[in-house]
C-alpha positions as CSV (number, residue, x, y, z in Angstrom):
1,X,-126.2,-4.3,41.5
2,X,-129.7,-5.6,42.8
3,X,-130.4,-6.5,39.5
4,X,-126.9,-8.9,39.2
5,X,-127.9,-10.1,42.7
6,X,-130.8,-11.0,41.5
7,X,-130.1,-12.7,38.2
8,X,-127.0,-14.5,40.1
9,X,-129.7,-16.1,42.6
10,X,-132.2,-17.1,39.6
11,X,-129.0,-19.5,37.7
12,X,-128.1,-23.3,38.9
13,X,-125.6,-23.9,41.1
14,X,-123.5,-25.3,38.2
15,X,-123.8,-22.5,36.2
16,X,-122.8,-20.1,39.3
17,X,-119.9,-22.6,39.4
18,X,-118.6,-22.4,35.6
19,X,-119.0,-18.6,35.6
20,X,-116.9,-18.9,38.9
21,X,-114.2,-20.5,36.9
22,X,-114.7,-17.6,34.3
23,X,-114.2,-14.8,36.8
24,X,-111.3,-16.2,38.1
25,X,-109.5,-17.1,34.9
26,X,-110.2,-13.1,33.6
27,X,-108.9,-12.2,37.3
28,X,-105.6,-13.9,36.4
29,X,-105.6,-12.2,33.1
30,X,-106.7,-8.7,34.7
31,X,-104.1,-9.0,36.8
32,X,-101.2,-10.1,34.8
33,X,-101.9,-7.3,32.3
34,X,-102.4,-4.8,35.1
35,X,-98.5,-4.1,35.0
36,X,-98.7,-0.3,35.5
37,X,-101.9,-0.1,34.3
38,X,-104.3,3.0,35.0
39,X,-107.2,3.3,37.4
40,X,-109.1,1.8,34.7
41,X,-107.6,-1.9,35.1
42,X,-107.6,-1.2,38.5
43,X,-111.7,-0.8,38.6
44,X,-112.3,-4.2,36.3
45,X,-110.1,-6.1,38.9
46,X,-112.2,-4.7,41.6
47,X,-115.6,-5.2,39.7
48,X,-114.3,-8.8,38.9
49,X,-113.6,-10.0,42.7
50,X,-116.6,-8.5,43.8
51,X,-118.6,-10.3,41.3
52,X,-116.8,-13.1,42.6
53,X,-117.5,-12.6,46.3
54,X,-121.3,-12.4,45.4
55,X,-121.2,-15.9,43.6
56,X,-118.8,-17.1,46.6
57,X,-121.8,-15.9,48.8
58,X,-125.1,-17.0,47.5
59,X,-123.1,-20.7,47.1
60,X,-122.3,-20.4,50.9
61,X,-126.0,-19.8,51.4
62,X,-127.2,-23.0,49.1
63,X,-124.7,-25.1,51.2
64,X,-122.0,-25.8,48.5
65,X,-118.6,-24.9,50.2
66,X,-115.5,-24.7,48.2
């Protein structure tokens, strides 16, 4: 996780914003297709809005609100 912390920090604030849009459209996906899904979906929709918080985050800290 450092790692993806780490790499996240490194990108452009336009290129934390277009893999924001990314992560949200596979969310929508995720969750659509999660329709008695196993623990497995369950995980990647976790994974995916955690990934999300942490872009949410380091944006906060740069100043760009959404």
């Amino acid at each position: 996780m450092v790692k993806e912390v780490k790499d996240l920090r490194q990108k452009s604030n336009e290129e934390l914003l277009d893999e924001l849009d990314r992560l949200r459209a596979e969310l929508i996906l995720l969750r659509s297709r999660t329709g008695g899904a196993g623990m497995e979906k369950t995980a990647l929709i976790r994974n995916t809005r955690k990934r999300i918080a942490r872009i949410l985050t380091i944006l906060k800290e740069r100043g760009i609100d959404l």
